[in-house]
SEVEX-354260 format. One record per residue (C-alpha): x, y, z. Coordinates in nm, 3 decimals, decimal comma, always signed. Example, Ala and Ser with C-alpha at 12.3 -4.5 7.8 and 13.67 -1.06 7.14 Angstrom:
BEGIN
xx_yy_zz
+1,230_-0,450_+0,780
+1,367_-0,106_+0,714
END
This chain:
BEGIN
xx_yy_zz
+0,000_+0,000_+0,000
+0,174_+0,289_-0,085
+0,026_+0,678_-0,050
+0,053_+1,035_-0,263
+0,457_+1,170_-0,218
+0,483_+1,497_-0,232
+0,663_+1,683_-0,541
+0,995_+1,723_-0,508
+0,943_+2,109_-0,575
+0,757_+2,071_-0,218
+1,019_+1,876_-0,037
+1,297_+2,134_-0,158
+1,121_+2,405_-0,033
+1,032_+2,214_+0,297
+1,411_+2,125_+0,326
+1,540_+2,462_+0,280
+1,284_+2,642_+0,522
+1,402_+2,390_+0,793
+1,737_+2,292_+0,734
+1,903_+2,607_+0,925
+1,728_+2,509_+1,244
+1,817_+2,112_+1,260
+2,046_+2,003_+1,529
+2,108_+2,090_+1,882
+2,274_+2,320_+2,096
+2,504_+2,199_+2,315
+2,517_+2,504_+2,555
+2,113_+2,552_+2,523
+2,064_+2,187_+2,608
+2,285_+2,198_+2,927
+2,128_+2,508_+3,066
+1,739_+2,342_+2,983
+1,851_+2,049_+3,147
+1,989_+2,257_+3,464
+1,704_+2,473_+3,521
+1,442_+2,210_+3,471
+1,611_+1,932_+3,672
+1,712_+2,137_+3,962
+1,421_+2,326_+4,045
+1,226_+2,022_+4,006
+1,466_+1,856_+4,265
+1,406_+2,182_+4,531
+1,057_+2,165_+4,505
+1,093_+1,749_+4,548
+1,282_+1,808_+4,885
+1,035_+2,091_+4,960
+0,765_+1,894_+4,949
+0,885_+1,637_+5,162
+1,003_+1,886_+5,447
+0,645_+2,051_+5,419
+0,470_+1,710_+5,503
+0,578_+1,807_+5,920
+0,354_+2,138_+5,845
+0,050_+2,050_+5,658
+0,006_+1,847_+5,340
-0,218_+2,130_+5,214
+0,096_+2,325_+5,184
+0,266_+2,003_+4,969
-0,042_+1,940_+4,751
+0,054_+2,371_+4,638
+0,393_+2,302_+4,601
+0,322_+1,999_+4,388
+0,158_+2,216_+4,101
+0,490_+2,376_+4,009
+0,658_+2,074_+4,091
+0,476_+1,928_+3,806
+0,539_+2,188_+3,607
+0,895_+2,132_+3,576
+0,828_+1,746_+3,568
+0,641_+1,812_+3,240
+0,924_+2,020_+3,141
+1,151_+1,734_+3,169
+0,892_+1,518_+2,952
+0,985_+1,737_+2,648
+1,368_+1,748_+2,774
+1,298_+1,338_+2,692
+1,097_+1,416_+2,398
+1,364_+1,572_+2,208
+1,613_+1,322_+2,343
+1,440_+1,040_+2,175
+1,396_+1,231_+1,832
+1,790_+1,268_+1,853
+1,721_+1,685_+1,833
+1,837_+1,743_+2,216
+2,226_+1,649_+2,215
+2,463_+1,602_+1,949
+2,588_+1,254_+2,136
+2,347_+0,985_+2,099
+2,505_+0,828_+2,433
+2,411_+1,161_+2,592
+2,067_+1,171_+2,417
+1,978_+0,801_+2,578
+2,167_+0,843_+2,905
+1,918_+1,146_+3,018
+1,617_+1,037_+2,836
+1,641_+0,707_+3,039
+1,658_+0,842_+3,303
+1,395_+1,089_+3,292
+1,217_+0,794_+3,173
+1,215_+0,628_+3,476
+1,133_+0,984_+3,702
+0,782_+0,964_+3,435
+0,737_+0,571_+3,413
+0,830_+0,579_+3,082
+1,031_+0,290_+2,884
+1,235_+0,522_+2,724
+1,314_+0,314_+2,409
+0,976_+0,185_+2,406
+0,822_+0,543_+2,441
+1,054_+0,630_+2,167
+0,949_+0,376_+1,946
+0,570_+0,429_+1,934
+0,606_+0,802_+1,949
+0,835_+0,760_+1,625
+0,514_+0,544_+1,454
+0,291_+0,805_+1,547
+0,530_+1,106_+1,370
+0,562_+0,876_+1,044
+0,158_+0,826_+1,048
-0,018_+1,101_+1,222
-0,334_+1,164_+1,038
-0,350_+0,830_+0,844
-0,614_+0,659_+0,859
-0,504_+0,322_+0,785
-0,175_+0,360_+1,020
-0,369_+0,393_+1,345
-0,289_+0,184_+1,663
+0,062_+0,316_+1,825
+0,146_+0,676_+2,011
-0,219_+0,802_+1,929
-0,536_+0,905_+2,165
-0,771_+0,606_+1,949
-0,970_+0,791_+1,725
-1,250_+0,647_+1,498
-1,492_+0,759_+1,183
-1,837_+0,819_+1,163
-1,913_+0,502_+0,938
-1,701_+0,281_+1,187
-1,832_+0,374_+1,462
-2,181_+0,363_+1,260
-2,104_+0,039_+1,194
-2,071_-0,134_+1,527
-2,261_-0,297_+1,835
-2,421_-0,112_+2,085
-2,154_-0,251_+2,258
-1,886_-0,168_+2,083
-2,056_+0,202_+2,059
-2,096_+0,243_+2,446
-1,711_+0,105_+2,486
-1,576_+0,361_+2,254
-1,814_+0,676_+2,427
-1,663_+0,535_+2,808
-1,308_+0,574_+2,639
-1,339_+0,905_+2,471
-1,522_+1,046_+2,771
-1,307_+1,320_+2,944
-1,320_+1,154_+3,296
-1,162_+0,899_+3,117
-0,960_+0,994_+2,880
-0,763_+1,287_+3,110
-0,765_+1,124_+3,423
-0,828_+0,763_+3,497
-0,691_+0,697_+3,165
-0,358_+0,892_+3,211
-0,303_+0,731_+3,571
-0,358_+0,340_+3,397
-0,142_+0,415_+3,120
+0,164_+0,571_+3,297
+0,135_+0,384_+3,595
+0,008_+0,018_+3,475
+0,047_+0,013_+3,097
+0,387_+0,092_+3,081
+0,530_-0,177_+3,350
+0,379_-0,445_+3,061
+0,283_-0,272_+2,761
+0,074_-0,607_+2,642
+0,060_-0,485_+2,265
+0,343_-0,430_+2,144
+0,526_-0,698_+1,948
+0,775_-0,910_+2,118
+1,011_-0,863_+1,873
+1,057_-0,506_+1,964
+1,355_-0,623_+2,153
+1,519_-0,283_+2,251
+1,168_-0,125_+2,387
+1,127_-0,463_+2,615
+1,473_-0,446_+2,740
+1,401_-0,108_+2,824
+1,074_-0,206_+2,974
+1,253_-0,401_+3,204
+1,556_-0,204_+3,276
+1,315_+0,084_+3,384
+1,076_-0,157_+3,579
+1,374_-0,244_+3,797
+1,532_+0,114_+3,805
+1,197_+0,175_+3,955
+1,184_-0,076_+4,203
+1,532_+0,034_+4,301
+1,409_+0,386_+4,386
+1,165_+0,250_+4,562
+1,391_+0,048_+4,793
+1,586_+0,336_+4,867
+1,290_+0,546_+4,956
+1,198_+0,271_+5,187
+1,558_+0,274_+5,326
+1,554_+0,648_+5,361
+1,248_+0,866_+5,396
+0,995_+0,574_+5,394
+0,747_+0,482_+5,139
+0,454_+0,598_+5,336
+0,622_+0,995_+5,290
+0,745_+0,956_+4,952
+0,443_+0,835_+4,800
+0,267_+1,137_+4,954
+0,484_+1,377_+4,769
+0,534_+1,145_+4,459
+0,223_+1,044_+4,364
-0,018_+1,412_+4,345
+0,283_+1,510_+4,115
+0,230_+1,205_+3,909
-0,080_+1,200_+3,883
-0,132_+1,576_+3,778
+0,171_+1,524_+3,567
+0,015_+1,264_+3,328
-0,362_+1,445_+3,343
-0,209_+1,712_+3,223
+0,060_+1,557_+2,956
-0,247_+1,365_+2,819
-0,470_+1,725_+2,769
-0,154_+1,865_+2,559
-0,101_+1,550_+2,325
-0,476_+1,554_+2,287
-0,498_+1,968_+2,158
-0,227_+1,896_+1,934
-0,436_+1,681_+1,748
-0,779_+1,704_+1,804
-0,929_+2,004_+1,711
-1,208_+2,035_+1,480
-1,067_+2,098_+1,146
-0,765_+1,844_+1,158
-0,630_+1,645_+0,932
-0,713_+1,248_+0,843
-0,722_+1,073_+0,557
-0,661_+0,736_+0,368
-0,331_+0,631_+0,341
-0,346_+0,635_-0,083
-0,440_+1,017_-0,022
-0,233_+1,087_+0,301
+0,069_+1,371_+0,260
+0,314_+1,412_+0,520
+0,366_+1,780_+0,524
-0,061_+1,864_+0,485
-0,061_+1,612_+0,815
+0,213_+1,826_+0,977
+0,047_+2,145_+0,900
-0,308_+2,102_+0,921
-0,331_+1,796_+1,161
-0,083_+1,990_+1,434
-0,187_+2,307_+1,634
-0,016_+2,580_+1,725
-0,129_+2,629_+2,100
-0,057_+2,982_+2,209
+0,020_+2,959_+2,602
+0,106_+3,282_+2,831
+0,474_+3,328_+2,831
+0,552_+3,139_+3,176
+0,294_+2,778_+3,040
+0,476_+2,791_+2,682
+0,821_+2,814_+2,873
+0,720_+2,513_+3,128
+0,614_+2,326_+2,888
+0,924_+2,402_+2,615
+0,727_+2,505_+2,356
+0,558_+2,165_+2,272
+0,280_+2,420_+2,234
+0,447_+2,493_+1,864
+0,340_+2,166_+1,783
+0,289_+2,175_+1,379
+0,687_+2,312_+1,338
+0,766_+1,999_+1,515
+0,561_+1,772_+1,326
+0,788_+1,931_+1,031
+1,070_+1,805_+1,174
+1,159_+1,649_+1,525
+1,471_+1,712_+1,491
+1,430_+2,077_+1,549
+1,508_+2,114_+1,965
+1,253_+2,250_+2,119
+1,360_+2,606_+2,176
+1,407_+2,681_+1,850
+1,045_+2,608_+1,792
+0,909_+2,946_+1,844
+1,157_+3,118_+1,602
+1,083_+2,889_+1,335
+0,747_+2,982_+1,380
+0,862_+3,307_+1,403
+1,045_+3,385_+1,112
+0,871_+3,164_+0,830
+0,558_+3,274_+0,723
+0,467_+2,929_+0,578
+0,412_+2,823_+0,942
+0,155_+3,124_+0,998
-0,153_+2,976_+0,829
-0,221_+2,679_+1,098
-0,512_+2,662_+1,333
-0,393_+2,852_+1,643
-0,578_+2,707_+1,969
-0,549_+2,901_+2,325
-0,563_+2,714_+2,640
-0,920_+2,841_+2,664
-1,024_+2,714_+2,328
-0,884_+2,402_+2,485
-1,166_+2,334_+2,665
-1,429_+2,314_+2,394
-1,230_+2,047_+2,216
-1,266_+1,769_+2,506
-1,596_+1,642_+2,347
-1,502_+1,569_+1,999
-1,489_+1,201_+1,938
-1,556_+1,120_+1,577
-1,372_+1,223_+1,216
-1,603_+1,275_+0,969
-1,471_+1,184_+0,626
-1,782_+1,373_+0,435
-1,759_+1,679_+0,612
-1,372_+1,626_+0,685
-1,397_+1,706_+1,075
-1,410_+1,608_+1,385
-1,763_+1,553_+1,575
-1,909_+1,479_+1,887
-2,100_+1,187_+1,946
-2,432_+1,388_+1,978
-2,374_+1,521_+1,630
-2,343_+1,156_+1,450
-2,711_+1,149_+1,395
-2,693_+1,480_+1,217
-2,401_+1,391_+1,019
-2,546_+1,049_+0,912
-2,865_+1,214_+0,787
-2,665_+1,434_+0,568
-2,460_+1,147_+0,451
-2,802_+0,977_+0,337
-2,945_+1,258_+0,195
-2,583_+1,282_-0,040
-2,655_+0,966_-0,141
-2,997_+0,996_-0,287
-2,929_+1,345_-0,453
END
């Protein structure tokens, strides 16, 4: 099966727009790095001292706590797209361990988060490193079973917090389908499993587990809600892109099918600028603080849906891609949208 290439006019242009920004900086690297792992480390030990005055007063230090946490997500992010050091033993030194601060397999993480950068938007290449996303005639097409198993999954109870907690916390200690001959993303399954358990051991040893997993787990737990909100405004947003893989082009999928969230100054630096999200579907090679300038200085980049973190919020409910009216839907609108399906027909 093989889908639409782009001309090669396209991927010249492409190439020479984002050639310039490719690679990392060492000296920009080290200082993200230091100012995301450190303060995260304060606030850690903060935490713990405040449980002798009142957890109220940890539960408030643990939102900027996770703050930095998710800023250590993208640190690992651009470590496993090889755009964060120049050394690749660098690279996989601090993404694994960062990996095992988020419960991450780092290799594993970095192997399903590659499928979903080679597919995102195709419709015949869903399964890995993607919120599960069906069409109108699908879903159209199944049980009420099936139907009612799908709504409890895309629901946002679900999807943004038990869902976040299962797949971090369970999921990734024995991530059942993936195939076993992904021998690199078991091995780091495993690896990170028993990095884990020796943390634990040492917390036991040390502060006990009773006190760490009172500052440990509201961080956590907050930390994967919200990691799971930003994947899912990257991509789901009303006018995105799908289509079938014959049709599929990877630059109209970077463009259109990635949003450019706009965050106040002190969210977009937190969370590194993964809010730029369609310049790194362009390339993931591109570190993340150049993100912004390539934004920036390219007006090619300018004509993308732009989303605020308030817009956010009206996005939760859509569930469904439309391939007649090419966008996504809520489940209450399926009725609607399968009426004027029917009526196409007939005309």
């Amino acid at each position: 099966m093989s889908h639409r290439a782009p001309d090669r006019a396209t991927v010249r242009k492409w190439n020479a727009i984002l050639r310039p920004y490719l690679g990392a900086d060492t000296r920009r690297s080290a200082t993200q790095l230091l100012t995301s792992a450190l303060p995260f480390a304060a606030l850690w030990y903060a935490m713990l001292w405040s449980l002798d005055v009142g957890y109220w007063l940890t539960l408030l230090l643990a939102v900027p706590a996770t703050g930095f946490m998710m800023r250590l997500f993208m640190i690992q992010h651009d470590c496993g797209h090889g755009s964060f050091f120049n050394s690749r033993r660098a690279r996989n030194a601090v993404g694994f361990v960062i990996g095992v601060l988020l419960l991450t397999p780092y290799d594993y993480w970095r192997k399903t988060h590659a499928y979903h950068h080679a597919h995102s938007g195709d419709l015949d290449f869903r399964g890995f490193g993607d919120i599960d996303t069906f069409t109108v005639r699908e879903y159209l097409s199944w049980t009420p079973w099936e139907r009612l198993k799908y709504r409890m999954y895309r629901h946002p109870l679900v999807l943004f917090t038990i869902g976040p907690a299962f797949h971090f916390i369970v999921k990734h200690r024995f991530p059942w389908d993936i195939p076993r001959d992904w021998k690199q993303a078991w091995r780091s399954v495993w690896l990170t499993n028993l990095a884990i358990g020796g943390i634990l051991t040492l917390a036991w040893a040390t502060v006990g587990l009773g006190r760490f997993f009172l500052v440990q787990t509201p961080i956590t737990l907050m930390a994967c809600s919200l990691g799971v909100w930003l994947f899912y405004v990257q991509h789901q947003f009303e006018h995105t892109y799908w289509d079938e893989h014959e049709e599929w082009d990877y630059y109209e999928a970077s463009l259109h099918g990635s949003s450019f969230l706009k965050l106040p100054g002190p969210l977009q630096w937190i969370t590194a600028n993964i809010g730029v999200h369609h310049v790194h579907h362009m390339s993931a090679r591109i570190p993340n603080y150049k993100l912004q300038e390539v934004h920036d200085q390219n007006p090619e980049f300018h004509a993308v849906t732009t989303l605020t973190a308030r817009d956010s919020w009206r996005l939760i409910w859509l569930a469904l891609w439309d391939e007649d009216s090419r966008r996504l839907i809520r489940f209450k609108d399926v009725g609607e949208a399968a009426a004027t399906a029917r009526f196409e027909e007939a005309a």
